[in-house]
Structure formats: C-alpha cells, structure tokens
C-alpha positions in Angstrom: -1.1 -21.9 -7.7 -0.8 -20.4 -11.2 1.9 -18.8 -12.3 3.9 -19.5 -9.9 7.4 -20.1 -11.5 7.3 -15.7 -11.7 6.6 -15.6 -7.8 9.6 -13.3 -5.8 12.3 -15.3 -3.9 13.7 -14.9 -0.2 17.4 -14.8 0.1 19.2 -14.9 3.9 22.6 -14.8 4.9 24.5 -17.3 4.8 22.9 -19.9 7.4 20.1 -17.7 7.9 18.1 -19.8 6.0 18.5 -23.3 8.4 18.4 -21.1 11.6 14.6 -19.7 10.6 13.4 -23.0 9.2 15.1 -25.0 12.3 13.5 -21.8 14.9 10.2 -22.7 13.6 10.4 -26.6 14.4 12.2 -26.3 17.9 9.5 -23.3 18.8 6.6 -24.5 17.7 7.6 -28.2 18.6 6.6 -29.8 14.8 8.5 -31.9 13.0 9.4 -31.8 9.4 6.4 -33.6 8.4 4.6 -30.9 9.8 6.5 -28.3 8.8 6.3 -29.4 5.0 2.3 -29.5 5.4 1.9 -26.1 6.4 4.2 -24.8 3.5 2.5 -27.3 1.2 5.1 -28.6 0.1 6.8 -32.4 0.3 9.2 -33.0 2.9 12.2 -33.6 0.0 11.4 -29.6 -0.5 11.9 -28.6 3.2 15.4 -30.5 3.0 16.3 -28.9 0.1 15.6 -25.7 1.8 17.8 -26.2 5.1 20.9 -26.8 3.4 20.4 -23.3 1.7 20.8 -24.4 -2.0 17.8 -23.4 -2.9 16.0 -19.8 -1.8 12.3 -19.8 -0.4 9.5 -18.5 -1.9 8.6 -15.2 -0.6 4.5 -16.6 0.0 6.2 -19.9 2.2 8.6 -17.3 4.3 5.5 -15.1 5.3 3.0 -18.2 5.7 5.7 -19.5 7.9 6.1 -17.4 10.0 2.5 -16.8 10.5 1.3 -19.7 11.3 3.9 -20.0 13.5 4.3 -17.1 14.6 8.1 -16.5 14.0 9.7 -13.2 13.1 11.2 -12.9 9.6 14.9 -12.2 9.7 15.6 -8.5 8.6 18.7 -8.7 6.9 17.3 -10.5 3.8 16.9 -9.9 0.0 14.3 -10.9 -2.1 14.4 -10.8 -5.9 12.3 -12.4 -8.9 13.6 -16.0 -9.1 14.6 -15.8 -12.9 16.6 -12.4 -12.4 20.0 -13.7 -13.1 19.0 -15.2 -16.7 19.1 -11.8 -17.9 22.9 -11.0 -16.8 23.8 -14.3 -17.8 22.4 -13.8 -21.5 24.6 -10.7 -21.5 27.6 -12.6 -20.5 27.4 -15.2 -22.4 27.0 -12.8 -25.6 29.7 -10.8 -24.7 31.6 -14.1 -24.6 30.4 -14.9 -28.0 31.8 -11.7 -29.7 34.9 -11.7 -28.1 35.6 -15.1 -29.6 33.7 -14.8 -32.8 33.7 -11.3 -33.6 29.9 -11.8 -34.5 27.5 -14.0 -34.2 27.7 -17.1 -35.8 26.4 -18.4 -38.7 25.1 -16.2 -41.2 22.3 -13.7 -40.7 20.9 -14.1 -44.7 20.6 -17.9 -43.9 18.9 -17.5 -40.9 16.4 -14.7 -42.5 15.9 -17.5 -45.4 15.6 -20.2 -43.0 12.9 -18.4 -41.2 10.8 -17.3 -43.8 10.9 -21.0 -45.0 9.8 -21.8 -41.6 6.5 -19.3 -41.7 5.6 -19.8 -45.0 5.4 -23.9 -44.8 3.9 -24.1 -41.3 4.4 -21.1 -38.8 1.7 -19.0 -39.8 -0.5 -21.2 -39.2 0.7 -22.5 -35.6 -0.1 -18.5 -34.7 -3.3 -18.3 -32.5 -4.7 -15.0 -32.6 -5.9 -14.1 -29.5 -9.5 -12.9 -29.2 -10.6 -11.1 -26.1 -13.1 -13.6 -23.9 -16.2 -12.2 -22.8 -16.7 -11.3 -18.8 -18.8 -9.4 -17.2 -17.8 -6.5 -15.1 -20.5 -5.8 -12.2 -20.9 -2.6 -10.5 -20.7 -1.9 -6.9 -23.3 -4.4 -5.1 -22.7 -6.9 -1.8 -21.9 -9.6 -3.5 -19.2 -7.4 -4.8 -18.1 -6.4 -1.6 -17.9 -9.8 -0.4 -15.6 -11.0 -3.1 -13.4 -8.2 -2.4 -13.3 -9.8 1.4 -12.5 -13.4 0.1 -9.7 -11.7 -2.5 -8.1 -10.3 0.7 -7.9 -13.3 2.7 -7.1 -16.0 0.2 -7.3 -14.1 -3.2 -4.9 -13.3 -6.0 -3.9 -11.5 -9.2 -1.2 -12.6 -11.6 -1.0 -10.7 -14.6 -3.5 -12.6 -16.7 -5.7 -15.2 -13.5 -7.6 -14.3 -10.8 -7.3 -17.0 -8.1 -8.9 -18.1 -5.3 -7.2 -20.5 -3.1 -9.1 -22.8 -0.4 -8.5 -26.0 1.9 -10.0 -28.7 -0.7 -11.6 -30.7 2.4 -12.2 -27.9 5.3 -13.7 -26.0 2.5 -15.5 -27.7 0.2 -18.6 -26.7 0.5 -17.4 -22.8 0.7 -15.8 -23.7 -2.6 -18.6 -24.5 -4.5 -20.4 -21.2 -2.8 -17.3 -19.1 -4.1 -17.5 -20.7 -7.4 -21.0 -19.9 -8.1 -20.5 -16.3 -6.6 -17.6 -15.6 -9.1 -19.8 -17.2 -11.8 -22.8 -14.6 -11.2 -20.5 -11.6 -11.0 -18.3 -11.9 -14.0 -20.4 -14.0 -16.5 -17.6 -16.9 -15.9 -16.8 -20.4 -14.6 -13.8 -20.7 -13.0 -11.7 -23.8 -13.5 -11.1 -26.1 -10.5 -8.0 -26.8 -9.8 -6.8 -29.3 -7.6 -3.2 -29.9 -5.8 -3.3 -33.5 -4.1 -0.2 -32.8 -2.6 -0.7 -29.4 -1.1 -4.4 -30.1 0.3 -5.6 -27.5 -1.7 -8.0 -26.4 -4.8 -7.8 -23.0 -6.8 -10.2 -21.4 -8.0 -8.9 -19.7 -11.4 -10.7 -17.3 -14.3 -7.9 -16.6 -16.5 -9.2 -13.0 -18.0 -6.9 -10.2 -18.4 -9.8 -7.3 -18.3 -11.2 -9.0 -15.2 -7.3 -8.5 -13.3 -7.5 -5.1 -14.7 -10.9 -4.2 -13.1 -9.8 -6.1 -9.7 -6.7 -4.3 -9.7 -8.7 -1.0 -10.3 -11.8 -1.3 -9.0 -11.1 -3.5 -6.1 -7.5 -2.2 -5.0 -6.4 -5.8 -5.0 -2.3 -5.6 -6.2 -0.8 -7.7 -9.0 1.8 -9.8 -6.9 2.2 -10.6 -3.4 -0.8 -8.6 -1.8 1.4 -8.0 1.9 4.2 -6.6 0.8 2.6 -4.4 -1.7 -0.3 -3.0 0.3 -4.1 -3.7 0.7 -6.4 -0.6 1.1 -10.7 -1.2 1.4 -11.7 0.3 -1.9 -14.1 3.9 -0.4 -17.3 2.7 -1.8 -17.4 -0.2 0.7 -16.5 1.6 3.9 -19.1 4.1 3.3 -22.1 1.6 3.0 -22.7 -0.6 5.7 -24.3 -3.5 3.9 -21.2 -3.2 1.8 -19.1 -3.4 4.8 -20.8 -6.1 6.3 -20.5 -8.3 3.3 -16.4 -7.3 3.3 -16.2 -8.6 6.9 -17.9 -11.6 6.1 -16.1 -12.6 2.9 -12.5 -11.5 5.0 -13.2 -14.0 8.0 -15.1 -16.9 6.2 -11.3 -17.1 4.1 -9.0 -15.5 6.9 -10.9 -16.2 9.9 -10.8 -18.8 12.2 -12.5 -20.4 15.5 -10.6 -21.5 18.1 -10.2 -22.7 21.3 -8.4 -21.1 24.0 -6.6 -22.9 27.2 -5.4 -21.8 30.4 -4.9 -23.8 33.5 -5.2 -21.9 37.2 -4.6 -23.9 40.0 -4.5 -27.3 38.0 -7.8 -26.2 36.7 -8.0 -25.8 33.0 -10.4 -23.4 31.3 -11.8 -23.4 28.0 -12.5 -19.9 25.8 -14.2 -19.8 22.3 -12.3 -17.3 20.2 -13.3 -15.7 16.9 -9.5 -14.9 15.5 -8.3 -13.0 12.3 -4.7 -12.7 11.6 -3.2 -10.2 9.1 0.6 -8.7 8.4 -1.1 -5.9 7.0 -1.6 -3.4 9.4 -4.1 -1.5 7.3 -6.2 -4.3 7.2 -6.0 -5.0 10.6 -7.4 -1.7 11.8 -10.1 -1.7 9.4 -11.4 -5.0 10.7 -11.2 -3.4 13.9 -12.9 -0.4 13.3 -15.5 -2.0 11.0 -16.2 -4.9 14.0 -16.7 -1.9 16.1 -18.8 0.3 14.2 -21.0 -2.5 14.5 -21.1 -2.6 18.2 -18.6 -5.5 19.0 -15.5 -5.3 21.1 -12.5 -6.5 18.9 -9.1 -6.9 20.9 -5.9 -6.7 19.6 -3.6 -9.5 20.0 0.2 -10.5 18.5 0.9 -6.6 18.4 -2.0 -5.7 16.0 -1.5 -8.5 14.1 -4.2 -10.5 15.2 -7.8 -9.2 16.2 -10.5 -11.2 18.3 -13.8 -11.6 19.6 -13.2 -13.0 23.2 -16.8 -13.2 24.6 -18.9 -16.8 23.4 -22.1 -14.2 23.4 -20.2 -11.5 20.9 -19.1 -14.7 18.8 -23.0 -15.4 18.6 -24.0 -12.1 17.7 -21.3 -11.9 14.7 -22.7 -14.7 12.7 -25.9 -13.2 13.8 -25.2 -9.9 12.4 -22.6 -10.2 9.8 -23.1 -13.9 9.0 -20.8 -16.4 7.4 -21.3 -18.4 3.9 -18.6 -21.1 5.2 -20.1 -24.0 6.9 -17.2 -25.0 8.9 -17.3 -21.8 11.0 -20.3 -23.1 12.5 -19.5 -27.1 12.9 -16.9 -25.7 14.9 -18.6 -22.9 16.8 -21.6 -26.2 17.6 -18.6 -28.3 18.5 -17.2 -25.5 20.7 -20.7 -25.2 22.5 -21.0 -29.1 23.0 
C-alpha cells in the first residue's frame, strides 16, 4: 500500500510478540504458510516477527486478530516506526559538539559550496509543484457509496486516497470502483498491483481530494480503527444515501458464508450474510441502518460482527440494497446449489 514506510508500529513485552503470533497458529490450526498469506506478507517476514527483532505493523496486529479472531494483548505500545531517528539526531549532535566544539568544517565553505551547487544545476532540478485538477462532487449516491467502500477497505495518507481489493476475488469490483472514482473526482486512479500480497490498490494521489474525504466524508488520515469512523449526517438522513452506504460497506467488508453444525451426526448447512468491524460505531450503524430497512441483523463476536441468518432475508438484501460486486452472488448461487 502507499506510504507505508510512515504506518504506526506494535510493540509487546518481551515475548509477547511469539505468544500472539504462535496463539493465532495453534487456535486457528494454520500453519505459517497460512499465517503469512493472511498478513500478506512472505513467510521470511513472519519469522522475523516471532523472534521479536522486529515490531508489527499496527494494520497486520488488527488484521490478525480479526481474521482470527484473537484478542490483542493490552499491555502494548505503539509508536511511529521512524520515532527514534529524531533522538538519535540529537544524540549524535550533542556528541559532535562535545568533541568538536562546533560543527565541523567551515560554515562560509559550506554557504559557497552551496550556492555553487544551485547556481550550476540545483535550480533547475526544483520541480514546482502545480496543483492537479479534481473534481469535488456534492452529496449524491454514488457519493455515499464510496464513502461505504472507503470504510471497509479505504484509506487516506496525507497526500493518496487508496483503495485496496483482492486482485482475483475482485476483479471485476475493481474495475467498477475504478470507474466510480473516475466519475466522482474527474480522475483515474493508478492500478497498482502487489504479486506477492494477492492484492491491487487503487490510488489517486491528490492532496485536495484527502482534504475533502477527510472533511466531507469523515474518513481519518491514518489507521481508520483506532482513530474513529463516524457516517457523515447527510447520509443517515436520506435513505437512498444510506442504502448506497450499506452497499458500498458490505460489497468491501462483507462476506457470504457458510455456516455448520452437526446434531446427532447430522450436519446442517446455514447461508450467512456477515460483516465484521472493530469499530463499534460502525457496527451499530449497520445495525440500525439494516433495520430501518426491515431486516433482522444479529449481533455476533460481542458486537463485533453483524449478520443476516435467514437464506430469505439474504435474498431480500441484494433485492433491496443490492451489491456492485459479483462475487457476492457466485457465492450466494453456489450456496443455493
């Protein structure tokens, strides 16, 4: 994803680290093959990771433990990953003038040395940046849904929006996102493909558009859970809005599964139509939205996850609300078969 060498850190206590990654494999019986491919990363990474040399990401620790359901460990600490550069600088300066005095060399050399520098070719390495054009819609549904598809596998760095998808489950949603974000803001995203992590990202690198999103759409610059996600008002008080928030939400975040249970040797199938947050904002808006519109969500995993349980209900929602992702109803056909 871009920008990723700024993303926050995750540090345990000491062994910490193993104990989560190794809780993870032994509960959810994976190996570290496994394990790797849901982080997205290569299995060198994950063994770099037991033996606690290296922290986590902060996005890996709460993908981990969602798709596996694991709790993350209280006692831990996360920082920005390039935080200790700035202390070091300070040391290593202080060293400096306690051994020199001053700074070496000599600061009319270095001013002469510069100049020589920008005269002869500096000035004209400097690219003046030139704000791009994009466009910046007002409220519609197509609005609305975006805002859904931001929430579930959106982001903002400071200068890229990004949308992240499965390059092969989603494929064809991808090229219906691209051509959404295209008509909103006026630009093509760049496709950007990680053959190693199963994934493309959607990317329109635009500062004024992060602004707006930030602004307009209440999507956070950063990691969206732990700084909050709160359905911008003019979508919750217009039901078209709010249908087309749902379905961007759960054709990104949403999933449908199949449930098992066995009574008396007997096993017994059940469609489910899942979507799993760790906000808890989010969470109860789904809820409420799904039943405004006559449905009967349940909440599973302690709020965490919410549900349609009845095959009927799961009809009626693509019915009613709809889905732009093809794969939701391949699976949903091979669920009925």
């Amino acid at each position: 994803m871009p920008e990723q060498s700024t993303e926050k850190r995750v540090k345990f206590n000491k062994g910490d680290q193993a104990e989560f990654l190794a809780s993870i494999m032994k509960k959810n019986n994976i190996t570290t093959e496994t394990l790797a491919a849901i982080a997205k990363v290569s299995v060198r990474q994950i063994s770099r990771w037991v033996t606690g040399k290296y922290s986590l990401p902060l996005s890996v620790v709460t993908t981990l433990s969602k798709k596996s359901g694991s709790t993350i460990p209280r006692n831990i600490t996360i920082f920005d990953r390039y935080s200790h550069t700035h202390t070091a600088g300070r040391k290593g300066g202080r060293a400096t003038m306690k051994l020199y005095g001053v700074v070496p060399g000599s600061e009319t050399n270095r001013l002469s040395a510069w100049n020589k520098w920008w005269i002869s070719s500096g000035k004209a390495k400097v690219i003046k940046a030139s704000k791009k054009h994009v466009t910046l819609p007002n409220a519609s549904s197509g609005l609305a849904e975006f805002t859904g598809i931001m929430m579930g596998d959106g982001g903002l760095s400071r200068h890229q929006v990004c949308v992240t998808l499965n390059k092969i489950d989603d494929f064809e949603y991808s090229m219906f996102v691209e051509k959404m974000m295209l008509d909103l803001f006026g630009v093509k995203p760049s496709r950007n493909l990680h053959s190693h992590k199963k994934a493309v990202c959607l990317v329109i690198s635009r500062v004024d558009l992060v602004n707006y999103c930030n602004k307009h759409l209440n999507l956070p610059i950063g990691h969206k859970i732990s700084q909050g996600l709160h359905t911008p008002s003019w979508i919750l008080v217009n039901k078209e809005y709010s249908k087309s928030f749902i379905r961007g939400l759960l054709d990104t975040d949403g999933c449908v599964v199949i449930e098992t249970h066995s009574v008396k040797n007997k096993r017994y199938l059940y469609a489910r139509l899942n979507f799993t947050t760790y906000c808890r904002y989010l969470s109860n808006t789904i809820y409420s939205l799904l039943t405004d519109f006559g449905f009967h969500p349940k909440k599973r995993r302690g709020g965490k996850s919410i549900q349609l349980e009845n095959f009927d209900e799961i009809c009626d929602y693509f019915r009613v609300i709809g889905t732009h992702n093809p794969k939701h109803i391949s699976r949903l056909e091979s669920i009925s078969r």
